[in-house]
N, CA, C and O atoms as a CHARMM CRD file, in Angstrom:
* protein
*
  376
    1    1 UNK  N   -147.66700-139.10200  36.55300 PROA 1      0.00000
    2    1 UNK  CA  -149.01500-139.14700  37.06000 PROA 1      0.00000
    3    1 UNK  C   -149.80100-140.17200  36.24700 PROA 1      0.00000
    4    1 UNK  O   -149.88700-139.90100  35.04900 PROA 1      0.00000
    5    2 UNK  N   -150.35400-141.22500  36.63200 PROA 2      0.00000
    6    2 UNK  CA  -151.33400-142.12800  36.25300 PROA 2      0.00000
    7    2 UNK  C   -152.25000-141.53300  35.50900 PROA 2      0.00000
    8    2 UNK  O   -152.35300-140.30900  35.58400 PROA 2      0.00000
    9    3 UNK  N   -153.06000-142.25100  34.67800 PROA 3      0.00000
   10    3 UNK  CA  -154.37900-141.55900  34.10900 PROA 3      0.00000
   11    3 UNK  C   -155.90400-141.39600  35.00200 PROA 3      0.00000
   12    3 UNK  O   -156.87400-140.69500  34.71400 PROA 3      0.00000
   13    4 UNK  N   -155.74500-142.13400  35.94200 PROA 4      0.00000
   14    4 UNK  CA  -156.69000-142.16300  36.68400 PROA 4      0.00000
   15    4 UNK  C   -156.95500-141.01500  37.80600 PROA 4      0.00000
   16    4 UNK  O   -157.89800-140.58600  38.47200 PROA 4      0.00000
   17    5 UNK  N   -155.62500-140.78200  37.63100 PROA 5      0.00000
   18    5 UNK  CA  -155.47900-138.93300  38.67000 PROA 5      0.00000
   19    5 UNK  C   -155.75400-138.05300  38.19200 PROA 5      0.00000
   20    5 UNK  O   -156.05700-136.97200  38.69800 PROA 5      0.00000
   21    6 UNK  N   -155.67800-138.47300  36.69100 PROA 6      0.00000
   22    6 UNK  CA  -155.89400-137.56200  36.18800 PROA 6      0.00000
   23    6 UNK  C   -157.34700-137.34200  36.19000 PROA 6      0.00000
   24    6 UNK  O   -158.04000-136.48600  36.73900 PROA 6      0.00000
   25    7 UNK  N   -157.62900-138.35700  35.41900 PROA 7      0.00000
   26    7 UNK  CA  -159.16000-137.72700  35.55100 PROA 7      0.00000
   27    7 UNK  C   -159.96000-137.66500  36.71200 PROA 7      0.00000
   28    7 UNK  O   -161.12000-137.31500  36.49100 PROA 7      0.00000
   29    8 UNK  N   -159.69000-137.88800  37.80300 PROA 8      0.00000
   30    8 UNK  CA  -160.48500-137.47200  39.39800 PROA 8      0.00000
   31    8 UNK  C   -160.05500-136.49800  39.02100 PROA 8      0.00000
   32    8 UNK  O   -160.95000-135.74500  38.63600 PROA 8      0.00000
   33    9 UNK  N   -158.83600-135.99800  38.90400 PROA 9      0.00000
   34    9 UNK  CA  -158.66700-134.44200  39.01200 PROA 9      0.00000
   35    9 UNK  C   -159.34200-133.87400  37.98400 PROA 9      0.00000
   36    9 UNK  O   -159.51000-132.66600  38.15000 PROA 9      0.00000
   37   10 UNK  N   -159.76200-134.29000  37.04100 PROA 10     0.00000
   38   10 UNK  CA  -160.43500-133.33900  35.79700 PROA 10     0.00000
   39   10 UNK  C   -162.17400-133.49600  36.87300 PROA 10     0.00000
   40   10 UNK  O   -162.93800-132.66300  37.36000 PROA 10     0.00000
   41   11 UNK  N   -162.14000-135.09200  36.82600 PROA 11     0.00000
   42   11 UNK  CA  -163.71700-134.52500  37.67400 PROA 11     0.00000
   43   11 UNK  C   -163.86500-133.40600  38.80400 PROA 11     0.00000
   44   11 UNK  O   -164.83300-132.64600  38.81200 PROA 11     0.00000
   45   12 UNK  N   -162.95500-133.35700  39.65400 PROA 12     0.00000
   46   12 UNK  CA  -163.42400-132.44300  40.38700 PROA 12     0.00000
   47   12 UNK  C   -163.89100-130.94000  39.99000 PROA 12     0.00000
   48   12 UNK  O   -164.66800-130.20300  40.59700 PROA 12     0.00000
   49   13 UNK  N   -163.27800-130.74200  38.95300 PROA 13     0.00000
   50   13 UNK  CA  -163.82300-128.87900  38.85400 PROA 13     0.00000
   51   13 UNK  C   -162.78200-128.41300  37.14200 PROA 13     0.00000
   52   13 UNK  O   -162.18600-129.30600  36.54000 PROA 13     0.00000
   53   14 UNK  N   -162.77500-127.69300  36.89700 PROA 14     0.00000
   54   14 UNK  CA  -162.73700-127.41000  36.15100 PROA 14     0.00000
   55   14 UNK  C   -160.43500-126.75400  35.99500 PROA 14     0.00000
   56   14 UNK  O   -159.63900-126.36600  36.84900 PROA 14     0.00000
   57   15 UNK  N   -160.35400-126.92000  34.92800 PROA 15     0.00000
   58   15 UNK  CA  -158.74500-127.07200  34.68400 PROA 15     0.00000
   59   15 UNK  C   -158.25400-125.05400  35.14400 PROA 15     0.00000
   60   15 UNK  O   -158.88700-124.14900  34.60000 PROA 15     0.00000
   61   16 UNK  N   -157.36000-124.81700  35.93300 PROA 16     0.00000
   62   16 UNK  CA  -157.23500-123.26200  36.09400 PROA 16     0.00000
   63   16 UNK  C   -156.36300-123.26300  34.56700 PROA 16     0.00000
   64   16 UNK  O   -155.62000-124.04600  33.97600 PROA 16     0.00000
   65   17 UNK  N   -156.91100-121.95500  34.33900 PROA 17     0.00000
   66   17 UNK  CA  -155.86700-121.71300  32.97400 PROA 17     0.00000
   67   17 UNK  C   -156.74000-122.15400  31.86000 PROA 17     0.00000
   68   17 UNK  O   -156.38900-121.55000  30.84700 PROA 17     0.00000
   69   18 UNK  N   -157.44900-122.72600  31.69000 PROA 18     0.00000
   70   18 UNK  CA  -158.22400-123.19300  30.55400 PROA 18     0.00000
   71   18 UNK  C   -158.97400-121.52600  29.57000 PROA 18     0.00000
   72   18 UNK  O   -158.50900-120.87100  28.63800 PROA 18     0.00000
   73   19 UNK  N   -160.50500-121.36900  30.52200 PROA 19     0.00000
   74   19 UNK  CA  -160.73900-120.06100  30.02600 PROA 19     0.00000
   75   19 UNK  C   -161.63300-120.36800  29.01200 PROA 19     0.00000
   76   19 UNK  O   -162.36700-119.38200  28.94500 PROA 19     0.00000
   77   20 UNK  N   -162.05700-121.35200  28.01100 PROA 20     0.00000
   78   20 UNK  CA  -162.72200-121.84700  27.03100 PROA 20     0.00000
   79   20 UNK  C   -163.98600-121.35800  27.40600 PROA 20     0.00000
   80   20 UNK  O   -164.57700-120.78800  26.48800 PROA 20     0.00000
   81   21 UNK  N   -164.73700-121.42600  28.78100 PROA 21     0.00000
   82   21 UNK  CA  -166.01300-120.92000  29.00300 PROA 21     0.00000
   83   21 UNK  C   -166.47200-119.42500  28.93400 PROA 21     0.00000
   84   21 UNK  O   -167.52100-118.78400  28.86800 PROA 21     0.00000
   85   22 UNK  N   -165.16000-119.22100  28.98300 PROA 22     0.00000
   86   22 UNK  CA  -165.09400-117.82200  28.55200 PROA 22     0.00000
   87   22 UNK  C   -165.06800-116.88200  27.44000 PROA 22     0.00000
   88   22 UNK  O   -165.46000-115.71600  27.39400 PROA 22     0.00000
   89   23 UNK  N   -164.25300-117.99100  26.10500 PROA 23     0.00000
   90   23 UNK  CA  -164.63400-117.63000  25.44800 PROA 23     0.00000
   91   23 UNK  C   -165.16300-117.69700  24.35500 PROA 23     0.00000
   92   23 UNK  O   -165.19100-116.83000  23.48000 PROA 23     0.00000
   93   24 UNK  N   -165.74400-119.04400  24.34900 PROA 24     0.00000
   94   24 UNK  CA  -166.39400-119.64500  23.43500 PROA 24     0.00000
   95   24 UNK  C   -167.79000-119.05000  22.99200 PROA 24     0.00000
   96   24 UNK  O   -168.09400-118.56700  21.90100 PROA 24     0.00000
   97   25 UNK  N   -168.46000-119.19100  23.98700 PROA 25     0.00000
   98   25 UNK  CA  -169.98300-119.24800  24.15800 PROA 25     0.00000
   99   25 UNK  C   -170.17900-117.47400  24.15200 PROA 25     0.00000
  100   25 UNK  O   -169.23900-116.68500  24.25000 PROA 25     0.00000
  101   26 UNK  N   -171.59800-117.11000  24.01700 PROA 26     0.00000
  102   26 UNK  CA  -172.02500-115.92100  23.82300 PROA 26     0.00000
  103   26 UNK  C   -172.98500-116.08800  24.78100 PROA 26     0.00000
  104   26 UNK  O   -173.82500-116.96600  24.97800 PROA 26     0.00000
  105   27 UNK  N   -172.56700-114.62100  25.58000 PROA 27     0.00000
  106   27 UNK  CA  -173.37400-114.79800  27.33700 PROA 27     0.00000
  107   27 UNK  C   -174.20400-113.21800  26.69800 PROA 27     0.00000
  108   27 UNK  O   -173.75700-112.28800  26.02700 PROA 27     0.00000
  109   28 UNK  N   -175.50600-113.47900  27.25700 PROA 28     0.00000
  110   28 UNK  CA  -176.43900-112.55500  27.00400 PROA 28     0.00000
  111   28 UNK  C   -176.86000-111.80600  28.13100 PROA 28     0.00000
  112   28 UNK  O   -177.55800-110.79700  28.03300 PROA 28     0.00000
  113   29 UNK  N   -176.40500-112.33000  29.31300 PROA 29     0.00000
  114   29 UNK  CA  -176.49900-111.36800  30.49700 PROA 29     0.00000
  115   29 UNK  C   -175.31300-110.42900  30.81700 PROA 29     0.00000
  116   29 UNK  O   -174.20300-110.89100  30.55300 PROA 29     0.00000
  117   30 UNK  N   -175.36600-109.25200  31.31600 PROA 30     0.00000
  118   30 UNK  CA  -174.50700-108.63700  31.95600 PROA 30     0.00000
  119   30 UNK  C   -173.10100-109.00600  32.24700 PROA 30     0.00000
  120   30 UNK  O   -172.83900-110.18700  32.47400 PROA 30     0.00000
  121   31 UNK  N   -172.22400-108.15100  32.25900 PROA 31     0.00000
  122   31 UNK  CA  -170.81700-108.51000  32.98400 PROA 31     0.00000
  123   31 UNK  C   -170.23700-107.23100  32.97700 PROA 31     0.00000
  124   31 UNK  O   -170.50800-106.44200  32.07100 PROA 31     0.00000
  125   32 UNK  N   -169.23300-106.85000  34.17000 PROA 32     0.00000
  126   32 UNK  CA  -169.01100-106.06000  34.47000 PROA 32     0.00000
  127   32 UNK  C   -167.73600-105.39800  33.51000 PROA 32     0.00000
  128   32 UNK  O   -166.63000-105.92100  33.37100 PROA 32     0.00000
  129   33 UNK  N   -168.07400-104.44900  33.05300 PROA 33     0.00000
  130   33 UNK  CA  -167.20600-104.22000  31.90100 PROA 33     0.00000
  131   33 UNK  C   -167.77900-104.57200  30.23500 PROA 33     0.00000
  132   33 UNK  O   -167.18400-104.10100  29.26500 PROA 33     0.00000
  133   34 UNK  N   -168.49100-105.08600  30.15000 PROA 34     0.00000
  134   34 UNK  CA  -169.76900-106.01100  29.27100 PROA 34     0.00000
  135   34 UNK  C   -170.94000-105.84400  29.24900 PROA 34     0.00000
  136   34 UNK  O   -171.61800-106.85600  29.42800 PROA 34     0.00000
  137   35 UNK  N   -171.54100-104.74500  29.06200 PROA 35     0.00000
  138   35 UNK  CA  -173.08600-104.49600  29.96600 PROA 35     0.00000
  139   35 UNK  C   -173.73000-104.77100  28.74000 PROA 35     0.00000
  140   35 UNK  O   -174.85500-104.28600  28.87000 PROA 35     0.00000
  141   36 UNK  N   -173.62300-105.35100  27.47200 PROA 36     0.00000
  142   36 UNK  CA  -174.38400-106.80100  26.88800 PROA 36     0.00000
  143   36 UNK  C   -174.27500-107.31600  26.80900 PROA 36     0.00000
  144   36 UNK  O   -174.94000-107.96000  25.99800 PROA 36     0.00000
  145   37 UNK  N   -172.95600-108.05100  27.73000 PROA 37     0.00000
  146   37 UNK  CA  -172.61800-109.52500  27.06700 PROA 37     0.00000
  147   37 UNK  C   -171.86200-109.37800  26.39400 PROA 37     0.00000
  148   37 UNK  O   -171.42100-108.26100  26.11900 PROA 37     0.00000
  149   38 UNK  N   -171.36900-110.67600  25.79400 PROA 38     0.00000
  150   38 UNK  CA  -170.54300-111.19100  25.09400 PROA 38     0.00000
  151   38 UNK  C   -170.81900-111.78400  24.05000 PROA 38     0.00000
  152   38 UNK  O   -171.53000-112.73500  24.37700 PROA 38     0.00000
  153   39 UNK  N   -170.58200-111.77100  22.35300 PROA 39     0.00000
  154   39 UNK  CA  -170.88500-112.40000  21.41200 PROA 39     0.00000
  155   39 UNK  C   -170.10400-113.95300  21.45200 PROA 39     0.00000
  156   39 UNK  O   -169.19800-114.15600  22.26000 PROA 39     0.00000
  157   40 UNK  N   -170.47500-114.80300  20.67800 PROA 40     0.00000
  158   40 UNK  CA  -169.31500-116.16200  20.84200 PROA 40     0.00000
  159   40 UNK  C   -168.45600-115.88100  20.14000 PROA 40     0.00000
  160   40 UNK  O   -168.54500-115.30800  19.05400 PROA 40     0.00000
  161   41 UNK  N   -167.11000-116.41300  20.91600 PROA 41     0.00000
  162   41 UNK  CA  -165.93700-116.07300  20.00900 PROA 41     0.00000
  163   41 UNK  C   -165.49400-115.54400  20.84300 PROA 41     0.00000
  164   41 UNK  O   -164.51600-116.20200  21.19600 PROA 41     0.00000
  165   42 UNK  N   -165.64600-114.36900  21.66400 PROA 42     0.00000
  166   42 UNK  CA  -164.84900-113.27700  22.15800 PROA 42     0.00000
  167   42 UNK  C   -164.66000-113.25700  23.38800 PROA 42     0.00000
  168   42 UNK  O   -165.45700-113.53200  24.28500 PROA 42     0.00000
  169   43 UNK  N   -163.36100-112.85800  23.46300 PROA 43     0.00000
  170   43 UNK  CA  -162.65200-113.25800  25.22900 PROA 43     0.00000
  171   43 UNK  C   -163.63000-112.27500  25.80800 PROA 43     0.00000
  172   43 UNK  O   -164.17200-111.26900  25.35100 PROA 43     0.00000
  173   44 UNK  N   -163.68700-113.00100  27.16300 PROA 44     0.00000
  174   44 UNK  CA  -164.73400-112.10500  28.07500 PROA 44     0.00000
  175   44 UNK  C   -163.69800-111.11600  28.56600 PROA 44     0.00000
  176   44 UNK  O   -162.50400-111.41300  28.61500 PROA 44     0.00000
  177   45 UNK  N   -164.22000-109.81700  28.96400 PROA 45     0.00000
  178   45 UNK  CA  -163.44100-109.02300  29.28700 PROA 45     0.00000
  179   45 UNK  C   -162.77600-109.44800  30.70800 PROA 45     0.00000
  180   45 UNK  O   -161.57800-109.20000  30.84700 PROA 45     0.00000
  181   46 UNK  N   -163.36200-109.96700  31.59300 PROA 46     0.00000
  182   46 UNK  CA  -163.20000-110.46500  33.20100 PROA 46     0.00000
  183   46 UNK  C   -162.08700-112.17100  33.21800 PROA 46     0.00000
  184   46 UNK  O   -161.81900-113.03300  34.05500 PROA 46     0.00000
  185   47 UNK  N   -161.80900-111.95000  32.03300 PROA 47     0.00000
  186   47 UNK  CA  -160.81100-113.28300  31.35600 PROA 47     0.00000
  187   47 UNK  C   -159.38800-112.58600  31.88600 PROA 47     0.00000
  188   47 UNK  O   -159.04400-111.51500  31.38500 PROA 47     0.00000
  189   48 UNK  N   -158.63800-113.17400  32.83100 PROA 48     0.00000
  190   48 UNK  CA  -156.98800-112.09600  32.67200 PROA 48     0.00000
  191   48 UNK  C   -155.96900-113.16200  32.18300 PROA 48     0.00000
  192   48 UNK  O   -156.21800-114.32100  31.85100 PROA 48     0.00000
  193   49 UNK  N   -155.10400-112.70500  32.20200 PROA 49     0.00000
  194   49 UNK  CA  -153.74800-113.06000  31.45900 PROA 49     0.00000
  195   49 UNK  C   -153.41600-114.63700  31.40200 PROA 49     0.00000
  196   49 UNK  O   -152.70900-115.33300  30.67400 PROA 49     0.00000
  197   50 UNK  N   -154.05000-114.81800  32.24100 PROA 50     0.00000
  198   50 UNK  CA  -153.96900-116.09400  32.97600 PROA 50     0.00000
  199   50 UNK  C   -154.96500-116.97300  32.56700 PROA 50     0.00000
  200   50 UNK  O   -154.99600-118.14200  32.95400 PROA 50     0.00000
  201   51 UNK  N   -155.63400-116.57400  31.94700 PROA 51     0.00000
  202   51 UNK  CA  -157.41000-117.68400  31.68700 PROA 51     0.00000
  203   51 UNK  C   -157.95500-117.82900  33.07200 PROA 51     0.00000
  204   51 UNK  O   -158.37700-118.91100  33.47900 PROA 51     0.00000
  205   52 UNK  N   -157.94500-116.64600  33.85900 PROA 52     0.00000
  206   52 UNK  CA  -159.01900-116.96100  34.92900 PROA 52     0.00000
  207   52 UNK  C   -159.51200-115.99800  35.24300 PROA 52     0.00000
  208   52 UNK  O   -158.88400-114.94100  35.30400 PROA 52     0.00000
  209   53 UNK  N   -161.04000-116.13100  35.58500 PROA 53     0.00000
  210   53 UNK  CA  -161.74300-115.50500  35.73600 PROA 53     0.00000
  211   53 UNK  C   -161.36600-114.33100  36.79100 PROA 53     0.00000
  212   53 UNK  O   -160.71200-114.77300  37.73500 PROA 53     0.00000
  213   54 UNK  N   -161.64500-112.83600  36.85400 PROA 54     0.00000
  214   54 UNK  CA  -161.57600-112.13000  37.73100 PROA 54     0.00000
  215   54 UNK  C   -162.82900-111.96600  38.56500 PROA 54     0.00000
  216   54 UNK  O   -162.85700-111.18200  39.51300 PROA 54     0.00000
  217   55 UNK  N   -163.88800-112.72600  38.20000 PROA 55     0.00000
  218   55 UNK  CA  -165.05900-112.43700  39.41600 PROA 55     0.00000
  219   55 UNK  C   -165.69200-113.67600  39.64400 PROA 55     0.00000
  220   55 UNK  O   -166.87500-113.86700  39.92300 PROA 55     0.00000
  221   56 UNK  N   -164.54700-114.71600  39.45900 PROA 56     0.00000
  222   56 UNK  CA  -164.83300-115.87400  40.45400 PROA 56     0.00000
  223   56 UNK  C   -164.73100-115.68200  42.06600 PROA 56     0.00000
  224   56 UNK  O   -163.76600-115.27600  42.71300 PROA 56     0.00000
  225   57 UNK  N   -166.43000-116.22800  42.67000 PROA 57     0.00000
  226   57 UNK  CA  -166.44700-116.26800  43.62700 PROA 57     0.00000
  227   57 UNK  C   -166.94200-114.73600  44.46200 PROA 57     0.00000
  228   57 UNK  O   -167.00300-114.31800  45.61900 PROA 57     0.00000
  229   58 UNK  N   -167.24600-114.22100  43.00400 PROA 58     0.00000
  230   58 UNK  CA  -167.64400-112.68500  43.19500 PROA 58     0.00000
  231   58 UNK  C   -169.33200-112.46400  42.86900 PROA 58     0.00000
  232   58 UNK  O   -169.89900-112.66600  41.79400 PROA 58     0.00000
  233   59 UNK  N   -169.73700-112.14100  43.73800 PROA 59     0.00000
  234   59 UNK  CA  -171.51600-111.72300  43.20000 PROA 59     0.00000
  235   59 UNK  C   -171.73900-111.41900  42.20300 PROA 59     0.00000
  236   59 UNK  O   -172.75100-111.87800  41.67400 PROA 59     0.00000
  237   60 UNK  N   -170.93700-110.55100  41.52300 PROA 60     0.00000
  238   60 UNK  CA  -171.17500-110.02500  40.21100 PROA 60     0.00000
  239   60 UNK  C   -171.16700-110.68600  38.95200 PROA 60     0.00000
  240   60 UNK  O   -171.55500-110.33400  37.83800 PROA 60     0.00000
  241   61 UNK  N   -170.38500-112.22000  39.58700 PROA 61     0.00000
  242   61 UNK  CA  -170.46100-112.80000  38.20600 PROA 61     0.00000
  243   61 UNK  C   -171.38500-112.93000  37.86700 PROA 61     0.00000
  244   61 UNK  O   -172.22300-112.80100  38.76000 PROA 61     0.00000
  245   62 UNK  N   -172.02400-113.29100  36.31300 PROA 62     0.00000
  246   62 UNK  CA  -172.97100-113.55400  35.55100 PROA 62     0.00000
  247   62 UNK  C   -173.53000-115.04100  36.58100 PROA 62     0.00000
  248   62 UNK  O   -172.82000-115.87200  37.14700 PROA 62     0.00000
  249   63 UNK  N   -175.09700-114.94000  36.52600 PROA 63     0.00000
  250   63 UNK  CA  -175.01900-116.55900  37.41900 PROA 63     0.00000
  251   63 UNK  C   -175.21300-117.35200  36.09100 PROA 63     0.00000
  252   63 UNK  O   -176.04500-118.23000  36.32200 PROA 63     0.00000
  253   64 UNK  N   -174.75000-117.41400  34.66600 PROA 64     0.00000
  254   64 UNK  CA  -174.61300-118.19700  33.67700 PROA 64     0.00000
  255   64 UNK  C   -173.39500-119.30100  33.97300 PROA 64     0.00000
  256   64 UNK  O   -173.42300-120.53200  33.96600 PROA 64     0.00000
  257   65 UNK  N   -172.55100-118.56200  34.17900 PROA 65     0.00000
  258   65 UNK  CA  -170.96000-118.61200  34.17800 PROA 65     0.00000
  259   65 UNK  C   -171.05000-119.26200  35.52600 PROA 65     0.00000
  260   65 UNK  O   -171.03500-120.44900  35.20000 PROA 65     0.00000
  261   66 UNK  N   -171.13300-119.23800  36.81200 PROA 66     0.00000
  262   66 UNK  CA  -171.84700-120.10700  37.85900 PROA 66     0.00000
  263   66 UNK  C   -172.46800-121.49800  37.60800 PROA 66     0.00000
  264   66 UNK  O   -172.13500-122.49200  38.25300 PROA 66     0.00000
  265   67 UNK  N   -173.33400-121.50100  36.69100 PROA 67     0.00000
  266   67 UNK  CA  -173.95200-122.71900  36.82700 PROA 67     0.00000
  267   67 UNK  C   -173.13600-123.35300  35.64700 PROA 67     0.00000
  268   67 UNK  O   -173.92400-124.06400  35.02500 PROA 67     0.00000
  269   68 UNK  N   -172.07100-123.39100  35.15800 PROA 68     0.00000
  270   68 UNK  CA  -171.60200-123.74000  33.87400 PROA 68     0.00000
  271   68 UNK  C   -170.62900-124.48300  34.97300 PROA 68     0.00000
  272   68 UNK  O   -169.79900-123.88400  35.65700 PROA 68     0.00000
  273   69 UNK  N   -170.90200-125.99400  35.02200 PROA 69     0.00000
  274   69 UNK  CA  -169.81400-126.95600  35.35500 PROA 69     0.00000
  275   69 UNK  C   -168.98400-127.56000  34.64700 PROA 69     0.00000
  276   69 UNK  O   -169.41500-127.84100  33.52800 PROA 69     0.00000
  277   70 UNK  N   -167.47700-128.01500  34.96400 PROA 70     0.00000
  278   70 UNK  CA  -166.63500-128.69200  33.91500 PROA 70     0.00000
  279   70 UNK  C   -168.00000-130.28600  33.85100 PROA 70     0.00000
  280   70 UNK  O   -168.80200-130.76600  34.65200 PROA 70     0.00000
  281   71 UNK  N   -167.60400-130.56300  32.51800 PROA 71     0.00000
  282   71 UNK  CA  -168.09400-131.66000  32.44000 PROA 71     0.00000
  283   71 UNK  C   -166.84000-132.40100  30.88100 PROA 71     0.00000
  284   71 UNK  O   -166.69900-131.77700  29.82900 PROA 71     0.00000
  285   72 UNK  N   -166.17500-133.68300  31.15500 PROA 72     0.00000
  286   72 UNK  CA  -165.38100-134.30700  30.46000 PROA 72     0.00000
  287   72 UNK  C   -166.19000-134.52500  29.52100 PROA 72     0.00000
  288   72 UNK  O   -165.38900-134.92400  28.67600 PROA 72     0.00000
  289   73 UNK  N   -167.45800-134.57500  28.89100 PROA 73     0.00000
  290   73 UNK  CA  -167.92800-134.79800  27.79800 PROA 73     0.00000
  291   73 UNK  C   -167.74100-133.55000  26.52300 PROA 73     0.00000
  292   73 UNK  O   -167.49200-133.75400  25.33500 PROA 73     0.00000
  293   74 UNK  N   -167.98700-132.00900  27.33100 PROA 74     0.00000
  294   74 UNK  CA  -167.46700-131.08500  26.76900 PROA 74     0.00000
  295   74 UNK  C   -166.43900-130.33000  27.06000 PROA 74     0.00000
  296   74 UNK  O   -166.01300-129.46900  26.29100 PROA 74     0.00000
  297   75 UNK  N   -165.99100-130.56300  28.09900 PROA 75     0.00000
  298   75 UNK  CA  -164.11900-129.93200  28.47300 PROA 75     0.00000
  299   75 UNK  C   -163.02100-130.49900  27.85700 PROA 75     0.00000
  300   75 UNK  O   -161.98400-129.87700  27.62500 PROA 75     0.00000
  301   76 UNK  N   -163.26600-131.97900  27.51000 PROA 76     0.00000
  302   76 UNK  CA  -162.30000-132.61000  27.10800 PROA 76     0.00000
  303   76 UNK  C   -161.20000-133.02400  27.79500 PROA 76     0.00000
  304   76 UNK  O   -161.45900-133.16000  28.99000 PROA 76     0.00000
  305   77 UNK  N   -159.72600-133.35700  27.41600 PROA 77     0.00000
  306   77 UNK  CA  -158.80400-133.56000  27.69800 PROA 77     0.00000
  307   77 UNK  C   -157.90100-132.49400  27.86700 PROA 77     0.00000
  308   77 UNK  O   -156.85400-132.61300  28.50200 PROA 77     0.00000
  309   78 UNK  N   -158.27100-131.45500  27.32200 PROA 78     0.00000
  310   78 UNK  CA  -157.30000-130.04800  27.31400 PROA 78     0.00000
  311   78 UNK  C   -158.35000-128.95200  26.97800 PROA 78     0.00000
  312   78 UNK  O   -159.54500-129.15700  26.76300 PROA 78     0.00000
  313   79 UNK  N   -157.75900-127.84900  26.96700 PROA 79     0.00000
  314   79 UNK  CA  -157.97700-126.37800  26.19200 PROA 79     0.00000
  315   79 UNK  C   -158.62000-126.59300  24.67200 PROA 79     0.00000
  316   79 UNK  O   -159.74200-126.45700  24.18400 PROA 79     0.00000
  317   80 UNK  N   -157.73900-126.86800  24.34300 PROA 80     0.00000
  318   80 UNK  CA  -158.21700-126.95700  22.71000 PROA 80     0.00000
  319   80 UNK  C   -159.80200-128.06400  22.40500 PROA 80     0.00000
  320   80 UNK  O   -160.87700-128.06100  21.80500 PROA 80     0.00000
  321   81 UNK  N   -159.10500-128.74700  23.14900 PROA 81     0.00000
  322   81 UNK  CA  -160.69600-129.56800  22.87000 PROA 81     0.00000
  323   81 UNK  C   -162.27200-128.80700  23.74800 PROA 81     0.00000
  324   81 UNK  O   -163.28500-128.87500  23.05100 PROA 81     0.00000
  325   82 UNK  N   -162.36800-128.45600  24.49400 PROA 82     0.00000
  326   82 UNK  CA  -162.66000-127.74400  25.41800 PROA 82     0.00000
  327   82 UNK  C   -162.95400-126.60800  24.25000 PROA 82     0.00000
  328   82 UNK  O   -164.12600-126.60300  23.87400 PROA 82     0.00000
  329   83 UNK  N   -162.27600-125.86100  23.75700 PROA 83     0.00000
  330   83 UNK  CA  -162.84900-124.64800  23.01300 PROA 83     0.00000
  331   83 UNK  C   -163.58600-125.05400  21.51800 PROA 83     0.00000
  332   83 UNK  O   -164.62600-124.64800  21.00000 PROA 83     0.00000
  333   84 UNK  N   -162.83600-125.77700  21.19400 PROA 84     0.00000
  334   84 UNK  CA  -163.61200-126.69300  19.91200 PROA 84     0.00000
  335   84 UNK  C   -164.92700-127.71300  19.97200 PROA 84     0.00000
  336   84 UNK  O   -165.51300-128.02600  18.93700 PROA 84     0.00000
  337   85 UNK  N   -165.36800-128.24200  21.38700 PROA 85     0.00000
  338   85 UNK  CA  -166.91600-128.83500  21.51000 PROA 85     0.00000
  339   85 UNK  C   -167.88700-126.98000  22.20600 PROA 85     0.00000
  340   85 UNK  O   -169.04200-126.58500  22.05000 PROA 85     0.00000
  341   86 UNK  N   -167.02400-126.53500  22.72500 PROA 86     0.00000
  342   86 UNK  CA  -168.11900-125.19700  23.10000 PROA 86     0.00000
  343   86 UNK  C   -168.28100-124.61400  21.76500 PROA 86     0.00000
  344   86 UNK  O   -169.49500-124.51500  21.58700 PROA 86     0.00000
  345   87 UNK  N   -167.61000-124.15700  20.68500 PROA 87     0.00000
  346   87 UNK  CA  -167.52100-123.36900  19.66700 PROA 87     0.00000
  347   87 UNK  C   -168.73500-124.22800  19.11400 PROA 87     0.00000
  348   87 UNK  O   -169.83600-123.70500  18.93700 PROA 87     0.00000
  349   88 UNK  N   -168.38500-126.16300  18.72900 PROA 88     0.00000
  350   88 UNK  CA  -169.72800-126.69900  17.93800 PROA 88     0.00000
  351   88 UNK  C   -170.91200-126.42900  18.83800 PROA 88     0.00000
  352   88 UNK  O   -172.00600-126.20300  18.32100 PROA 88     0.00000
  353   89 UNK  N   -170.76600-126.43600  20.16400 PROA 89     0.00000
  354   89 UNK  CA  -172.21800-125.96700  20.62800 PROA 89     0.00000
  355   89 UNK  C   -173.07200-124.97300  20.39600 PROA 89     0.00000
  356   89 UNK  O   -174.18400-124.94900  19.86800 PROA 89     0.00000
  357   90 UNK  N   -172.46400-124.24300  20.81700 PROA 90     0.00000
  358   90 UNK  CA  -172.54900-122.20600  20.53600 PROA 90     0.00000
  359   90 UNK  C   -173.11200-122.45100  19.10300 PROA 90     0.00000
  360   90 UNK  O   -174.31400-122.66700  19.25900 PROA 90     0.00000
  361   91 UNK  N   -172.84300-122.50800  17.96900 PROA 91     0.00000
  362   91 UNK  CA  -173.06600-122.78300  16.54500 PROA 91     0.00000
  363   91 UNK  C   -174.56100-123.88600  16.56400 PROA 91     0.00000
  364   91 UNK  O   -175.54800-123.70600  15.85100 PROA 91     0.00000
  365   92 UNK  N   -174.48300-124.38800  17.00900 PROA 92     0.00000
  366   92 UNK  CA  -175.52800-125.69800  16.59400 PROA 92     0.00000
  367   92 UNK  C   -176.35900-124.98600  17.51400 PROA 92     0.00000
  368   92 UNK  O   -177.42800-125.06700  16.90800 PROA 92     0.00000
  369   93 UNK  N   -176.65100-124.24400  18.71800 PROA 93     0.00000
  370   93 UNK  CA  -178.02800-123.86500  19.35600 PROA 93     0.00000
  371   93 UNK  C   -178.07600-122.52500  19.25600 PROA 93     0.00000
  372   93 UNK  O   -178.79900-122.01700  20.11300 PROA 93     0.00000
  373   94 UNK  N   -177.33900-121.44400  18.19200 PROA 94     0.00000
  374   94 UNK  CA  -177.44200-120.05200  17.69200 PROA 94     0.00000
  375   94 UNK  C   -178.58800-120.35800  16.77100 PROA 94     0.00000
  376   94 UNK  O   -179.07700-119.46700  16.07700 PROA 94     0.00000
């Protein structure tokens, strides 16, 4: 695969399996199973085996987690990078 597929494909949406939004950041609204949230750091409970969300596409999700688009400036190239610019975020606006 070229690099250029690659990244259309990173632009379009976000990597399945990743999960970093999940558990990087500390969500202060609701989640089902979570009824305060989530501290940063900690896998969301609605995270499965898989790094994907179980209430994608579900009303119930948090509308945090909704408006949270991949973006290559903080997703990166992979997972790891992806959890390591959310972690400096999370930290620098706590």
């Amino acid at each position: 695969m070229s690099e250029p597929t690659i990244i259309i494909k990173q632009e379009a949406g976000c990597r399945a399996g990743c999960g970093a939004c999940c558990i990087a950041p500390s969500i202060s609204s609701a989640i089902p199973g979570m009824p305060n949230g989530k501290p940063a750091g900690v896998r969301c409970i609605q995270l499965d085996e898989h790094n994907l969300c179980r209430l994608f596409g579900d009303s119930r999700r948090p509308t945090v987690c909704g408006n949270f688009h991949f973006d290559m400036s903080v997703c990166g190239e992979h997972r790891d990078q992806a959890l390591a610019t959310l972690s400096y975020l999370e930290a620098e606006t706590s």
